[in-house]
Backbone as CSV, one residue per row, in Angstrom:
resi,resn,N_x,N_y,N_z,CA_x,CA_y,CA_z,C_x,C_y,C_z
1,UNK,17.119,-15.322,-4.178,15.766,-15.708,-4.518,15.326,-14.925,-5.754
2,UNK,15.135,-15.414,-6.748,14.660,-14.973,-7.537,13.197,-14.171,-8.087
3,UNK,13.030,-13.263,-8.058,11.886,-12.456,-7.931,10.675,-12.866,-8.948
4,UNK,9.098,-12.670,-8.455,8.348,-14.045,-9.515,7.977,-12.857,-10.525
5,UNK,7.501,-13.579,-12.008,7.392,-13.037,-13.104,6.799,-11.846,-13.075
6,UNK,6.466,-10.883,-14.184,6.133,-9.542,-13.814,4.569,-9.582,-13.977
7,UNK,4.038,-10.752,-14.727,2.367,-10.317,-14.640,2.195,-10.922,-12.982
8,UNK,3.002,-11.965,-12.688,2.534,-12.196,-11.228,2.418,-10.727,-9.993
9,UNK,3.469,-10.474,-9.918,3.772,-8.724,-9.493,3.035,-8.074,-9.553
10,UNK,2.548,-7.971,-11.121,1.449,-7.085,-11.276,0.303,-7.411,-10.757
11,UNK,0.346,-8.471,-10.943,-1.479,-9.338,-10.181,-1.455,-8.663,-8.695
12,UNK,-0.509,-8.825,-7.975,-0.173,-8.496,-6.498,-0.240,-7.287,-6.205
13,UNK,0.380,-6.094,-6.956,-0.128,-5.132,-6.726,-1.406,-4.661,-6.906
14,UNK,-1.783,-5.015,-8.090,-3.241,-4.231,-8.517,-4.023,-4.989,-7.245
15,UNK,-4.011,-6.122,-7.356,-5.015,-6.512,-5.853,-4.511,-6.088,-4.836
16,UNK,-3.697,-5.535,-4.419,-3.338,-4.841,-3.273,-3.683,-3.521,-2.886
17,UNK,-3.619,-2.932,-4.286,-4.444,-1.723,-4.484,-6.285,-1.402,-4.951
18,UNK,-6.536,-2.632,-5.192,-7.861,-2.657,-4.842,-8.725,-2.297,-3.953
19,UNK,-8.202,-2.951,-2.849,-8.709,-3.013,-1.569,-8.689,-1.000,-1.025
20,UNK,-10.037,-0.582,-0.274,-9.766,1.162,0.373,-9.286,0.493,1.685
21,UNK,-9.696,0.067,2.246,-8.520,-0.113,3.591,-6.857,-0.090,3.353
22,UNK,-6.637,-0.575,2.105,-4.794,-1.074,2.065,-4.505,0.453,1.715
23,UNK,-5.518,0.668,0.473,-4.877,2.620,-0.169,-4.793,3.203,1.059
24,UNK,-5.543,3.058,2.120,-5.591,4.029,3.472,-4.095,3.865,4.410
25,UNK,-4.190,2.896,4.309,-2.805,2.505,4.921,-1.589,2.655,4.495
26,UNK,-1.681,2.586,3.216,-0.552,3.078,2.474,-0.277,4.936,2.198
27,UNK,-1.449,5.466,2.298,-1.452,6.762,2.647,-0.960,6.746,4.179
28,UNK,-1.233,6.054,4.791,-1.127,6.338,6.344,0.689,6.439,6.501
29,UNK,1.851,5.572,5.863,2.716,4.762,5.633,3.419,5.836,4.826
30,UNK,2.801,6.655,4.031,3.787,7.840,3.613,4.172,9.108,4.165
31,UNK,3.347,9.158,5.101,4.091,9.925,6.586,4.939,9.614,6.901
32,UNK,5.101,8.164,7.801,6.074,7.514,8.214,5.824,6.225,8.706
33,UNK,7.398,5.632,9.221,6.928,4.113,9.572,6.317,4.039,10.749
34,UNK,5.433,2.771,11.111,4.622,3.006,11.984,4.558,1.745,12.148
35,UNK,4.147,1.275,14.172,4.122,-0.013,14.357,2.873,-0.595,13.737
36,UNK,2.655,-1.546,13.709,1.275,-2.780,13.405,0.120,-1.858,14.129
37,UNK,0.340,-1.538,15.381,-0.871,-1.261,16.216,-1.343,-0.079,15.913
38,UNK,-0.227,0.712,15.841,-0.526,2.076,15.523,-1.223,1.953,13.889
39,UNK,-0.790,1.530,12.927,-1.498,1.661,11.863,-2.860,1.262,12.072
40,UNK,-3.483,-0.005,13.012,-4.837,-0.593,13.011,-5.751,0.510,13.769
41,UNK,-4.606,1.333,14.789,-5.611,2.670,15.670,-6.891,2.966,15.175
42,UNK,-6.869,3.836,14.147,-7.800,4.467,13.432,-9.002,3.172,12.799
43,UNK,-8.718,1.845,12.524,-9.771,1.285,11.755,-10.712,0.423,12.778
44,UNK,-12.261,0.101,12.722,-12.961,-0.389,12.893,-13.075,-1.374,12.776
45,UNK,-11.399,-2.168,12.496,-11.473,-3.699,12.206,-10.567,-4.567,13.214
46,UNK,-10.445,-5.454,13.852,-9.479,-6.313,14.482,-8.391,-6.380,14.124
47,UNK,-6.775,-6.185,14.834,-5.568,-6.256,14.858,-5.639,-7.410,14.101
48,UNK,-5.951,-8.462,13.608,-5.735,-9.780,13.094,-6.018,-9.065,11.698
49,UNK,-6.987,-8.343,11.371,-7.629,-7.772,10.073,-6.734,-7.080,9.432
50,UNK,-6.441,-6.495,10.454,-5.200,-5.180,9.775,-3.759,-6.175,9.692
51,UNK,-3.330,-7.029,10.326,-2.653,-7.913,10.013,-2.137,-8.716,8.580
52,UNK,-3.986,-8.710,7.964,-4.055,-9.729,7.152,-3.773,-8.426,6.371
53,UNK,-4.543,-7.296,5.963,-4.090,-6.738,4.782,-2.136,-6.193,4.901
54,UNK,-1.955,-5.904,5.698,-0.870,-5.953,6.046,0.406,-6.862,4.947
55,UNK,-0.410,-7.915,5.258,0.749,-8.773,4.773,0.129,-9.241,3.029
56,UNK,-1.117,-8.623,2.415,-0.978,-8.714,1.359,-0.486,-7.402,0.825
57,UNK,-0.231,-6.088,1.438,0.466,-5.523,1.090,2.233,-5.716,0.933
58,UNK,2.824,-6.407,1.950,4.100,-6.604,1.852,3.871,-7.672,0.808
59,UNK,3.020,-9.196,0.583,3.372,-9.695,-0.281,3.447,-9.194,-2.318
60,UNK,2.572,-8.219,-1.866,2.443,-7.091,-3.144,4.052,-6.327,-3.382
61,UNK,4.834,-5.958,-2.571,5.875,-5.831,-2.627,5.892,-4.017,-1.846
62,UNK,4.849,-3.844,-1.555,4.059,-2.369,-1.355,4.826,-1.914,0.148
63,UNK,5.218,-2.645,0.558,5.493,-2.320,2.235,6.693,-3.274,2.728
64,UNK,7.281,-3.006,3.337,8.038,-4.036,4.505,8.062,-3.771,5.630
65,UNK,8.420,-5.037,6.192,7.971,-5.367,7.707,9.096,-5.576,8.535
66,UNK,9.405,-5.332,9.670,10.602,-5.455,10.406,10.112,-5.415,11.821
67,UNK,10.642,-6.792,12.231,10.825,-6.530,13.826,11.702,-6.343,14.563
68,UNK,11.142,-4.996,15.587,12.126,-4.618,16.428,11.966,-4.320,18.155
69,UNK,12.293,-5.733,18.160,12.483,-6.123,19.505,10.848,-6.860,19.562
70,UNK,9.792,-6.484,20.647,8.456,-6.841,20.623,7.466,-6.071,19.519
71,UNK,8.137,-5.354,18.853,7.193,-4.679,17.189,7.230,-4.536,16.288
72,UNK,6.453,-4.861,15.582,6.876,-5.130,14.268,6.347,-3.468,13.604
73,UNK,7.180,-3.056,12.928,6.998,-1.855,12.047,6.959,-1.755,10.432
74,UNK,6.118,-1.006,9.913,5.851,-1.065,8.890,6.414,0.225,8.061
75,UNK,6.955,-0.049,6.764,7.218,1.075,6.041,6.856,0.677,4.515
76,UNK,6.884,2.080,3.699,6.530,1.900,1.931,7.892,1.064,1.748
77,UNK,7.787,0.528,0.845,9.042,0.338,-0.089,9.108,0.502,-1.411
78,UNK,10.418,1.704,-1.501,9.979,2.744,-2.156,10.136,2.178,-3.642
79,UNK,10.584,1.275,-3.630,10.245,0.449,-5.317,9.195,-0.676,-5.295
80,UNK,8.126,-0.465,-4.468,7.132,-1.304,-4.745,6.233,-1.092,-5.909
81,UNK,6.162,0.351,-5.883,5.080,0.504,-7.273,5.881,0.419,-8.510
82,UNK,7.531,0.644,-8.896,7.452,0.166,-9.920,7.254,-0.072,-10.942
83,UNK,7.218,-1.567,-11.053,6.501,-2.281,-11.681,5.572,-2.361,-12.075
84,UNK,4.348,-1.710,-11.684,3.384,-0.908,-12.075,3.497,0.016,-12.464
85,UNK,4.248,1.167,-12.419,4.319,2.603,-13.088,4.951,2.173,-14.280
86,UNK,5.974,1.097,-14.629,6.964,1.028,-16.075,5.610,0.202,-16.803
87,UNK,4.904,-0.858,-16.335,3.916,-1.257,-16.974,3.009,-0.273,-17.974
88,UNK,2.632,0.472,-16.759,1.578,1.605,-17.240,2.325,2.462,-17.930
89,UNK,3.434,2.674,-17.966,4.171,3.568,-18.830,4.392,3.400,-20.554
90,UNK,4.383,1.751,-20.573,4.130,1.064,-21.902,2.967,1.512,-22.681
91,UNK,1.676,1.688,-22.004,0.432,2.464,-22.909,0.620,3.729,-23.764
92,UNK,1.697,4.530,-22.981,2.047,5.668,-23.662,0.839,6.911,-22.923
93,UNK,0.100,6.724,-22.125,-0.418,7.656,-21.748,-0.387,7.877,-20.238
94,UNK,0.436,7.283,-20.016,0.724,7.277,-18.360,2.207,8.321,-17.463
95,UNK,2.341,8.939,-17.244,3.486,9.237,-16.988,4.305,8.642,-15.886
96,UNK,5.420,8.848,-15.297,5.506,8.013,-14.344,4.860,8.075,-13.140
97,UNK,5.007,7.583,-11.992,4.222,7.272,-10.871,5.074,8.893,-9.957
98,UNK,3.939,9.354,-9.573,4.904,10.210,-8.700,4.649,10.414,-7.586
99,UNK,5.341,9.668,-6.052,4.263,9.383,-4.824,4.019,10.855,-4.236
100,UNK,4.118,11.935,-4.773,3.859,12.610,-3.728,1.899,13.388,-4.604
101,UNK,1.891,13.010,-5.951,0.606,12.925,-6.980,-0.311,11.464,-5.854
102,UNK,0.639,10.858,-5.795,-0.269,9.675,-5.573,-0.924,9.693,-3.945
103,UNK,0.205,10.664,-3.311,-0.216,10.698,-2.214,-1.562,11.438,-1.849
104,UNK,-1.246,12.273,-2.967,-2.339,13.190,-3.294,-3.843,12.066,-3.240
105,UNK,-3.919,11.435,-4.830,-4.449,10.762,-5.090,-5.467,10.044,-4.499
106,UNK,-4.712,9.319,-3.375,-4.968,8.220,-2.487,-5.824,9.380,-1.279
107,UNK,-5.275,10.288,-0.754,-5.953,11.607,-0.104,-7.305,11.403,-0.450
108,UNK,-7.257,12.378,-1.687,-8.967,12.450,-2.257,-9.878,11.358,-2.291
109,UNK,-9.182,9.927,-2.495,-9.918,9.144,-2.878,-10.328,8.735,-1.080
110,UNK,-9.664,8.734,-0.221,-10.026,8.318,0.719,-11.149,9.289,2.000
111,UNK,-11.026,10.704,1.093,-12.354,11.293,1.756,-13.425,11.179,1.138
112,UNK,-13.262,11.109,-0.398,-14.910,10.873,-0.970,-15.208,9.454,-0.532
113,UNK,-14.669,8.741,-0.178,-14.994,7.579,0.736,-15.600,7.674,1.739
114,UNK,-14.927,8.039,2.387,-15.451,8.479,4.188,-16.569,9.377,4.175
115,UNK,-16.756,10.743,2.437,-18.137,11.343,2.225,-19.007,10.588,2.548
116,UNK,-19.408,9.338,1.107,-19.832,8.847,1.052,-20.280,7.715,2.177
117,UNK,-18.954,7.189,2.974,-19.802,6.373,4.116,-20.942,6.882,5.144
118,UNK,-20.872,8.592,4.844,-21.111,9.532,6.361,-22.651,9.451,6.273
């Protein structure tokens, strides 16, 4: 199967990374893999919800999904960003992507969030 063009990719990630629920999850996801349920634990939204971002993260290329046996488990995939980091690397002011900066990143950004919701 041939993989779709790179502004498409890019479209997919950046909207994937839009969303603070998906960054949360994807922080959640660099710990480790984790079933469907267990990732929705923590959110205030319906298993169907966490579902849906779920799977615009895997269609972003951000995650994969595997079932095993009755669960489906989720992990990063570790060349999802990519395509985004060589993009951003073209500006010349970007360096590369480095997940454990980003993990960082995604950290901070997700408590001045939760500040701010409090």
């Amino acid at each position: 199967m041939t993989p779709p063009p790179l502004s498409v990719r890019l479209d997919l990630i950046f909207a994937a990374l839009a969303d603070p629920t998906r960054r949360r999850v994807l922080t959640m996801l660099l710990e480790d893999d984790m079933a469907v349920s267990d990732v929705a634990q923590p959110f205030d939204v319906s298993l169907a919800a966490i579902s849906k971002h779920l799977a615009v993260l895997a269609a972003a290329g951000l995650i994969r999904q595997e079932r095993r046996g009755r669960i489906t488990w989720c992990k990063l995939d570790p060349d999802g960003m990519r395509a985004a980091s060589v993009w951003m690397q073209g500006f010349g002011q970007f360096d590369p992507v480095d997940l454990d900066d980003f993990e960082r990143f995604l950290r901070t950004e997700l408590r001045e969030s939760d500040d701010q919701d409090a």
